[in-house]
C-alpha positions as a Markdown table, in Angstrom:
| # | Residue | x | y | z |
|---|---|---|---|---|
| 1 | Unk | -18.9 | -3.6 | -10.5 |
| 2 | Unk | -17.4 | -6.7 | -8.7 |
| 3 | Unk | -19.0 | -8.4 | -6.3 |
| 4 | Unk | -15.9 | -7.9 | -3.8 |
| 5 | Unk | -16.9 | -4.5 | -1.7 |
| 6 | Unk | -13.3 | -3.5 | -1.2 |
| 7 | Unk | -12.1 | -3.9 | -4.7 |
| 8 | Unk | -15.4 | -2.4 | -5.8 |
| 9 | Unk | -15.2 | 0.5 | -3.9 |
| 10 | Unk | -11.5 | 1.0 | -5.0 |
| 11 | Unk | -13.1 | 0.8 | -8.9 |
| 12 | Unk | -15.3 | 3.4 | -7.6 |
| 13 | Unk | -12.7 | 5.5 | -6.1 |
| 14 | Unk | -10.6 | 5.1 | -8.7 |
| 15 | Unk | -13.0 | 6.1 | -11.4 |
| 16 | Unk | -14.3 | 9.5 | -9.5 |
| 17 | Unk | -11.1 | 10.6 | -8.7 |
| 18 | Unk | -10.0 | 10.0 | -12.2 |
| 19 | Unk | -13.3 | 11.5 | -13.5 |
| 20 | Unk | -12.9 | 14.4 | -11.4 |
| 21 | Unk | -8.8 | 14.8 | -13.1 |
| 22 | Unk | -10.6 | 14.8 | -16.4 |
| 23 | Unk | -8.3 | 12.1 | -17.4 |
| 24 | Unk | -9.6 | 9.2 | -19.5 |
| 25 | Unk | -8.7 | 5.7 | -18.3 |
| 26 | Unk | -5.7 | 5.6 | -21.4 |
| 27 | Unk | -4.3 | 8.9 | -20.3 |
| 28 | Unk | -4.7 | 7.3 | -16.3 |
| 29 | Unk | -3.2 | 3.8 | -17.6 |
| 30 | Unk | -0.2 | 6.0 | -19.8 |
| 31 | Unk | 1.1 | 7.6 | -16.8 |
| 32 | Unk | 0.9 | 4.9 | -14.4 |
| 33 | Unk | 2.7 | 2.2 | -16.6 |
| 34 | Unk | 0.2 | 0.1 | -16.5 |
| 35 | Unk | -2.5 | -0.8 | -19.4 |
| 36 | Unk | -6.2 | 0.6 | -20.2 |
| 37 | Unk | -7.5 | -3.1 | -19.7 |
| 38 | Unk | -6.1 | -2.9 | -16.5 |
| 39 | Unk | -7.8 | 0.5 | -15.2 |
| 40 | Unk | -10.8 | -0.6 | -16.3 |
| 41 | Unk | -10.6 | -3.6 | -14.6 |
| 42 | Unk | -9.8 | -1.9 | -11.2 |
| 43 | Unk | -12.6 | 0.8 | -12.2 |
| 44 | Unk | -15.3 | -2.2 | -12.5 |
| 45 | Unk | -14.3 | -4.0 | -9.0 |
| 46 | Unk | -12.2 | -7.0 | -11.4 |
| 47 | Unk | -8.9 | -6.8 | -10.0 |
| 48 | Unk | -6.8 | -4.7 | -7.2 |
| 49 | Unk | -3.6 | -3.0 | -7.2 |
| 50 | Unk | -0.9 | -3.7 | -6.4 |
| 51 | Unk | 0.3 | -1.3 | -3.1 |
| 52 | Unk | 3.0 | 0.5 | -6.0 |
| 53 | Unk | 0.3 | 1.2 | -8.5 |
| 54 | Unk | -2.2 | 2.5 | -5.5 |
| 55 | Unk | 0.4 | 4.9 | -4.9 |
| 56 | Unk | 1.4 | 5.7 | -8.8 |
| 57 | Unk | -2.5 | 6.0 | -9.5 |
| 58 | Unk | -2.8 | 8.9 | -6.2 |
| 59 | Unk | 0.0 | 10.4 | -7.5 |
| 60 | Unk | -1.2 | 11.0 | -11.0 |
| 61 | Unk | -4.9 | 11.5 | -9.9 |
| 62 | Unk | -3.6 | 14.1 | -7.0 |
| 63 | Unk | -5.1 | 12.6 | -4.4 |
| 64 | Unk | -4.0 | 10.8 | -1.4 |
| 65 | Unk | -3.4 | 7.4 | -1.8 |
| 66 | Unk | -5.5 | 6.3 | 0.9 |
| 67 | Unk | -8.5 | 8.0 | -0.6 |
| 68 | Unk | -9.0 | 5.4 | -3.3 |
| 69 | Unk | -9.3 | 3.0 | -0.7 |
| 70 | Unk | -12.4 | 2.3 | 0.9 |
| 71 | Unk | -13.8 | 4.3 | 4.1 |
| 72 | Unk | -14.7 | 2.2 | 7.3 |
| 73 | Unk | -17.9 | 3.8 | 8.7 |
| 74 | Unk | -17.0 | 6.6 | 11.3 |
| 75 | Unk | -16.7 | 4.5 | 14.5 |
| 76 | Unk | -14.9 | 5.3 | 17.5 |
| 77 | Unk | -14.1 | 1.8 | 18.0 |
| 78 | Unk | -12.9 | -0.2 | 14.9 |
| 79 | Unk | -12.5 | -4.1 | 15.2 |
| 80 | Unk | -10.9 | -6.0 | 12.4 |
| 81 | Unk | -10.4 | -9.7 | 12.3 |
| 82 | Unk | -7.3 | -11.8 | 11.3 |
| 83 | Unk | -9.6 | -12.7 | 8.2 |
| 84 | Unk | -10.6 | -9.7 | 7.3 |
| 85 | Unk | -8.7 | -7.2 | 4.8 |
| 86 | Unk | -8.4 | -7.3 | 1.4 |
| 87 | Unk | -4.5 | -9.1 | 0.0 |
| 88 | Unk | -2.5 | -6.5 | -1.9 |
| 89 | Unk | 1.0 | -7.1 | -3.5 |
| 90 | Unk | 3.8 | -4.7 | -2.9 |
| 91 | Unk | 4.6 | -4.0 | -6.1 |
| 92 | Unk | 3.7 | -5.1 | -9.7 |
| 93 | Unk | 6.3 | -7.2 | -10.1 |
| 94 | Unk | 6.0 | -10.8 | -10.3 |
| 95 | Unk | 6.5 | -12.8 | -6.9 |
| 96 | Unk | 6.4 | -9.4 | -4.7 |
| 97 | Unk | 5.6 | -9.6 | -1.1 |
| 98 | Unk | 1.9 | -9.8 | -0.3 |
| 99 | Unk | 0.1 | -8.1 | 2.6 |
| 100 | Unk | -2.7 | -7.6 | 4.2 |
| 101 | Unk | -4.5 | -3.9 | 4.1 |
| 102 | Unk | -5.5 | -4.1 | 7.9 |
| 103 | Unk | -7.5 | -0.5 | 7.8 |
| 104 | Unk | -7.5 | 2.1 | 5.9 |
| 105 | Unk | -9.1 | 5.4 | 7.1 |
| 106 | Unk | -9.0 | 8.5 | 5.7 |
| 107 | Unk | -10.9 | 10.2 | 8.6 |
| 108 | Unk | -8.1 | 9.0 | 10.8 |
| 109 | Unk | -5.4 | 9.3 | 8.2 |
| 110 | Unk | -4.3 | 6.1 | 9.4 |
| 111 | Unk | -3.3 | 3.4 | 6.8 |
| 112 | Unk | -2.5 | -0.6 | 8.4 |
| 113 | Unk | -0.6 | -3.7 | 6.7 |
| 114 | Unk | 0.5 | -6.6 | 7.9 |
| 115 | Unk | 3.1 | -8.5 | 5.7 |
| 116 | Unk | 4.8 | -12.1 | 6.0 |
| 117 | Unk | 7.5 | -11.8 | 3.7 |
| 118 | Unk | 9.0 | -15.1 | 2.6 |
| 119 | Unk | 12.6 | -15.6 | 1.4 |
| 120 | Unk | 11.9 | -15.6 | -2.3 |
| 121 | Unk | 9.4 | -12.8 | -2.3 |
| 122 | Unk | 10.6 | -9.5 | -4.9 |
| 123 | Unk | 11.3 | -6.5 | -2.5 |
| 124 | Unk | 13.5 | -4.7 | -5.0 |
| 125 | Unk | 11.1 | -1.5 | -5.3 |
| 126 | Unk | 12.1 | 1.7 | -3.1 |
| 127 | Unk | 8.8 | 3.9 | -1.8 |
| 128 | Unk | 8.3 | 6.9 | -1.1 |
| 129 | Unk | 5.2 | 8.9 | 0.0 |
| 130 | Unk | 4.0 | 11.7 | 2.4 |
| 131 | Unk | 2.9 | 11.1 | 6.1 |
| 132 | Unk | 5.1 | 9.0 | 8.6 |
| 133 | Unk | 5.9 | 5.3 | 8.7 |
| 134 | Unk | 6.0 | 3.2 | 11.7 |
| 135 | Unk | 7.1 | -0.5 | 11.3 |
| 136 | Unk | 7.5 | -3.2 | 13.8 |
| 137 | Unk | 8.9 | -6.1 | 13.0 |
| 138 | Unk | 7.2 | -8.7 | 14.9 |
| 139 | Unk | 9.6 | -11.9 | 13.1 |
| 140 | Unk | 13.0 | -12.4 | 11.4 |
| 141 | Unk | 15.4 | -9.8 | 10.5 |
| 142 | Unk | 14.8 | -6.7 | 8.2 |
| 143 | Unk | 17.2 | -4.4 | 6.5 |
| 144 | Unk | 15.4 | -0.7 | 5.8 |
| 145 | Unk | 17.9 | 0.6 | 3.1 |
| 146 | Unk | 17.1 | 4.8 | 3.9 |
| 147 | Unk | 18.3 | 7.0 | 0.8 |
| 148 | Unk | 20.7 | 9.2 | 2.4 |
| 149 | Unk | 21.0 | 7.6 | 5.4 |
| 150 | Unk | 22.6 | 4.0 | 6.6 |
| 151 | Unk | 20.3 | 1.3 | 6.3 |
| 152 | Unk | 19.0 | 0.0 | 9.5 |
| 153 | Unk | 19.0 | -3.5 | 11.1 |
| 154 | Unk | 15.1 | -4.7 | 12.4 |
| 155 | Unk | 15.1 | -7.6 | 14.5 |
| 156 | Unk | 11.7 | -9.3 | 16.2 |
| 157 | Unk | 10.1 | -6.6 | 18.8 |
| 158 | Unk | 12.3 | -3.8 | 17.0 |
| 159 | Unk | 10.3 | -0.9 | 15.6 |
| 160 | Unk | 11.4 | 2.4 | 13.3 |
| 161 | Unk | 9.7 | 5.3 | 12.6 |
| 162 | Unk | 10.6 | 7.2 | 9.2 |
| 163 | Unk | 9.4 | 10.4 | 7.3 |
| 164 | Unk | 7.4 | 8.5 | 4.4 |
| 165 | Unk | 9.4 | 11.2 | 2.4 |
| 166 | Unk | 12.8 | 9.2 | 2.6 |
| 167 | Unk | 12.7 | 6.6 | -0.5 |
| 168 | Unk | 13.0 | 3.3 | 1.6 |
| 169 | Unk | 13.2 | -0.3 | 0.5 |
| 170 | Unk | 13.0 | -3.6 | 2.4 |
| 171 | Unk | 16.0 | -6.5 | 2.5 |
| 172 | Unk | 15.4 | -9.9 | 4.0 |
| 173 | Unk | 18.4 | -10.1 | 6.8 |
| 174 | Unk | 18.3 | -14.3 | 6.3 |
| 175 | Unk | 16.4 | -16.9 | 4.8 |
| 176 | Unk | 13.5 | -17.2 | 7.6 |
| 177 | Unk | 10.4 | -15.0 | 6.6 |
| 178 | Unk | 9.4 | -11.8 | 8.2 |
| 179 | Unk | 6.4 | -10.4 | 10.1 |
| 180 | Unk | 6.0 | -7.1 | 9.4 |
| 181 | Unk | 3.6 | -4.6 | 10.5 |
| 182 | Unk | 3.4 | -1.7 | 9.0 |
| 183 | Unk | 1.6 | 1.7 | 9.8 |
| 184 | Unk | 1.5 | 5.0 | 7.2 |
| 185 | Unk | -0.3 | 8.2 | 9.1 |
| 186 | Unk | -1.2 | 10.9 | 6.8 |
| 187 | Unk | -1.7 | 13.5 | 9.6 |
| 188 | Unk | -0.7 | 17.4 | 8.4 |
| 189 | Unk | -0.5 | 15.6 | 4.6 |
């Protein structure tokens, strides 16, 4: 394992979770897109995944995505620091936005980003996922593109709250960069 405790205890999630599917890390890598190197990389606390592939990997393991994530002790009270949280990109794709994985706790089913989201940053991917999304913009302008519904117009102090369930993408609204934080509750899911 990696010396990194949240990317090893990813691996380590990622490796019961697919152990407990009866998958092997081929079949896992097959059905994710992504390459056997790759999972067994993650698996040994090498390298992270991307936000997309966390979510591809729950999907095809049947778990929750923020399951393979590692659990903050049961505290009542949970303090995290601006340095603290492990960088994830949004997607695969080259130059996609990176944020920060404030908290994620199952026990709470509570999961916390906080993205800057520069000009030139990929946000070409749509998501979609169980549980409830609260975002709140805290800089710039944000376009949510909603399937099925008209895309909405964020500006700094604006928040909206979605059904994870409704495939949603991000636009920049300019050329400044965006502050975005972003919560995912998993309540009832």
């Amino acid at each position: 394992m990696g010396d990194d405790p949240i990317r090893s205890g990813i691996g380590r999630a990622v490796r019961a979770a697919r152990t407990d599917a009866g998958l092997s890390m081929r079949a896992l890598a097959d059905a994710c897109a992504v390459s056997q190197p790759f999972i067994s990389a993650i698996e040994h606390g090498q390298s992270t995944p991307s936000i997309a592939t966390l979510y591809r990997l729950a999907g095809v393991l049947g778990v929750e995505p923020s399951s393979l994530l590692p659990v903050r002790e049961a505290d009542e009270i949970s303090v995290i620091r601006a340095d603290e949280g492990e960088r994830v990109p949004s997607s695969d794709r080259p130059g996609s936005a990176v944020g920060r994985v404030v908290l994620s706790d199952e026990r709470r089913h509570l999961e916390v980003y906080d993205y800057v989201v520069e000009p030139d940053d990929d946000l070409e991917v749509w998501y979609e996922h169980p549980g409830e999304v609260v975002l709140l913009l805290r800089a710039g302008t944000l376009i949510v593109d909603l399937r099925g519904h008209e895309s909405v117009e964020l500006h700094a102090g604006d928040c909206l709250v979605h059904p994870g369930s409704i495939a949603h993408r991000w636009t920049l609204g300019g050329d400044a960069p965006v502050h975005i934080f972003l919560v995912i509750t998993r309540q009832g899911t």
